[in-house]
C-alpha positions as CSV (number, residue, x, y, z in Angstrom):
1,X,12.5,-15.7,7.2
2,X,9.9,-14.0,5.4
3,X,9.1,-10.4,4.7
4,X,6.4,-9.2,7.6
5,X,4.2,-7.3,4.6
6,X,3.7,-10.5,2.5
7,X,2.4,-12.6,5.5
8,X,0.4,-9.3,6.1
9,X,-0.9,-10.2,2.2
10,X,-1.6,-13.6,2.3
11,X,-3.9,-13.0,5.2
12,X,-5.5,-10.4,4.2
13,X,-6.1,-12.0,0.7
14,X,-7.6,-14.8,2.5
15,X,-10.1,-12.6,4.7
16,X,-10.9,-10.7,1.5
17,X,-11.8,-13.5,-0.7
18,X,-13.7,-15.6,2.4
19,X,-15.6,-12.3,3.2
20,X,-16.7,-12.6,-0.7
21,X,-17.0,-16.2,-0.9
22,X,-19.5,-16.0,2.3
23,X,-21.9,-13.8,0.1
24,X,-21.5,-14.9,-3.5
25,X,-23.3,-14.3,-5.7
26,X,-24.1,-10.9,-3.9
27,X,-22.0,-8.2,-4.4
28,X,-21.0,-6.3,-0.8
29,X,-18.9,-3.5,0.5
30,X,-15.4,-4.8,1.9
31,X,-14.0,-2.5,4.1
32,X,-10.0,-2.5,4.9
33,X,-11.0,-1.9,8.9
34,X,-12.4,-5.6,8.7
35,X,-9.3,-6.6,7.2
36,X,-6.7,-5.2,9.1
37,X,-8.2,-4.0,11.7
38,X,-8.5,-0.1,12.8
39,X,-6.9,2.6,11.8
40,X,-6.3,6.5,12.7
41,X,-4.8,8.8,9.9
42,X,-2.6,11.0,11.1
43,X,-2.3,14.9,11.4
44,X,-2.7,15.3,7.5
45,X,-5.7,12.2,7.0
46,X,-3.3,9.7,5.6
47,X,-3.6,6.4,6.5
48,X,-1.3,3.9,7.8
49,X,0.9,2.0,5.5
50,X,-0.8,-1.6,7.4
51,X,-4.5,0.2,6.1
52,X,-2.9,1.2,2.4
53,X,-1.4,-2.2,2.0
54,X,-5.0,-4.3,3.0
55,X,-6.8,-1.4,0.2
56,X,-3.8,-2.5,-2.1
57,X,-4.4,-6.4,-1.9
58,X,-8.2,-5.5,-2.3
59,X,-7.2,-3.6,-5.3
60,X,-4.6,-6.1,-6.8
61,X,-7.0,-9.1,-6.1
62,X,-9.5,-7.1,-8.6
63,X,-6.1,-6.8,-11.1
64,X,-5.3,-10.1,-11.1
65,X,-9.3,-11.5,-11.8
66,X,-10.1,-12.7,-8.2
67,X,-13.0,-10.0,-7.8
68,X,-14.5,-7.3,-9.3
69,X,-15.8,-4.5,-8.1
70,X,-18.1,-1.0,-9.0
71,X,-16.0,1.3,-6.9
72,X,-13.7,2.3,-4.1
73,X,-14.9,4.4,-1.3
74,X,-12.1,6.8,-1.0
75,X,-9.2,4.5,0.2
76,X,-12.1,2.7,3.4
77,X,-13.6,-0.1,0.9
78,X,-14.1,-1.6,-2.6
79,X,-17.8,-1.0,-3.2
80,X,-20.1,-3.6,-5.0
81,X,-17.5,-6.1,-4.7
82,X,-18.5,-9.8,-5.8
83,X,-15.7,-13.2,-6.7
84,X,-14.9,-13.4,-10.6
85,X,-15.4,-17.1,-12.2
86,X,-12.1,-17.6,-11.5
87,X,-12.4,-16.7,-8.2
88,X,-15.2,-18.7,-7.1
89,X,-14.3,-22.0,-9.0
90,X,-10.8,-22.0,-7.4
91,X,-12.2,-21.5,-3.8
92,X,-15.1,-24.0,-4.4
93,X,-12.6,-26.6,-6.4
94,X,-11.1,-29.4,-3.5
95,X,-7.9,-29.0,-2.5
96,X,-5.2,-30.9,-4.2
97,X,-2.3,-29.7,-1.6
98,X,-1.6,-32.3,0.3
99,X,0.6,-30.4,3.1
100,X,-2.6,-27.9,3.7
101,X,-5.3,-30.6,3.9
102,X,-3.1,-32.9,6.0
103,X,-2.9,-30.0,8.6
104,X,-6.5,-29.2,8.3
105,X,-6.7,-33.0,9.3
106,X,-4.9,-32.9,12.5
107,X,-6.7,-30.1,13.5
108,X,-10.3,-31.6,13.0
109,X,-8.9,-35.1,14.3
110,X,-11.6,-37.1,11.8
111,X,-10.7,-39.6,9.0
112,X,-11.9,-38.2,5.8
113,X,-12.6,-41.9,4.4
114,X,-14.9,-42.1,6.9
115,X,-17.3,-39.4,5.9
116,X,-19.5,-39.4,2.7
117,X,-17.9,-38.2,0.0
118,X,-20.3,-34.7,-0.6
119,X,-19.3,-34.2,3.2
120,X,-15.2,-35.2,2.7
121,X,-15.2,-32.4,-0.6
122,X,-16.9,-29.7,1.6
123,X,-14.8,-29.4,4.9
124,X,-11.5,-30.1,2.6
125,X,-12.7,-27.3,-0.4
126,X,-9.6,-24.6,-1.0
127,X,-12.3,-21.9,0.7
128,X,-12.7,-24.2,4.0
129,X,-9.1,-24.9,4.1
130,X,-7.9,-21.5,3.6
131,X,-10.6,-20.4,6.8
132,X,-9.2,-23.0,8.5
133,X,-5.4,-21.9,7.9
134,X,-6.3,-18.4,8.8
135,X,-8.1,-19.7,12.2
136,X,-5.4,-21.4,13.8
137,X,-2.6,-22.1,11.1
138,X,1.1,-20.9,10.9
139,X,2.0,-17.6,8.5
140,X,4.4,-20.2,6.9
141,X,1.1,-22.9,6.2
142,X,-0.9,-19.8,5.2
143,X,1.9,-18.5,3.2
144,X,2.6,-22.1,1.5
145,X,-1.5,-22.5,0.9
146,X,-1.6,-19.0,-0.5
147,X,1.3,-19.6,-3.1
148,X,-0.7,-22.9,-3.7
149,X,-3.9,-21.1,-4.8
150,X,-2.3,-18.3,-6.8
151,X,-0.4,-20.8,-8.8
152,X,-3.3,-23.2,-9.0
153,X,-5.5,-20.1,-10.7
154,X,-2.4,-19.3,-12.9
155,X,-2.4,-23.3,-14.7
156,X,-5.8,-22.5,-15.2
């Protein structure tokens, strides 16, 4: 069984780094409301901890050389935020996990040595099959696809 807050993470990593992949090579806002959804602070204007963990993942995504950004807005956004090399060759690169893409398979129910190749690299690209985890995949396939990435970017 696996701790609620890291599924939490995977996902919103994944939403984070698909927002920025859809508007490479422009930088843009990312706010933590389209990531996890509202919030209300309480009484004293402190978020809640499902908010200040989506900011965090924005935040350690930057630490770890996914993204970059100018600025945060208060603890709502990362301003000016844009994929790093490293971010965008891993989410452009083809995926290599076998588990993911077979999954991604069965859901799109076409045989990839039936389609050109430029098509076949596309629709099974690490960006396209994380999208398509997020869509309609398990926590557990998110979770495993996730780990992939992170360990992918690590070898390189």
């Amino acid at each position: 069984m696996s701790d609620i807050h890291i599924d939490d993470f995977y996902k919103d990593s994944g939403l984070i780094l698909s927002q920025l992949f859809a508007f490479f090579p422009r930088p843009c806002a990312v706010y933590v409301e389209d990531i996890a959804g509202p919030d209300t602070p309480d009484d004293f204007g402190l978020h809640s901890q499902r908010h200040m963990a989506a900011f965090s993942a924005m935040l350690w995504l930057a630490t770890a050389g996914y993204l970059t950004y100018q600025d945060t807005v208060r603890q709502e956004a990362v301003d000016q935020a844009v994929l790093s090399h490293k971010g965008f060759t891993l989410l452009s690169a083809l995926c290599e996990d076998q588990k993911s893409t077979e999954r991604v398979q069965q859901w799109r129910d076409e045989n990839p040595d039936e389609l050109p190749a430029s098509v076949a690299q596309e629709r099974f690209s690490n960006i396209n099959v994380m999208r398509q985890l997020i869509k309609q995949g398990t926590s557990g396939e998110l979770r495993h696809f996730m780990l992939y990435l992170f360990n992918t970017s690590r070898a390189q």
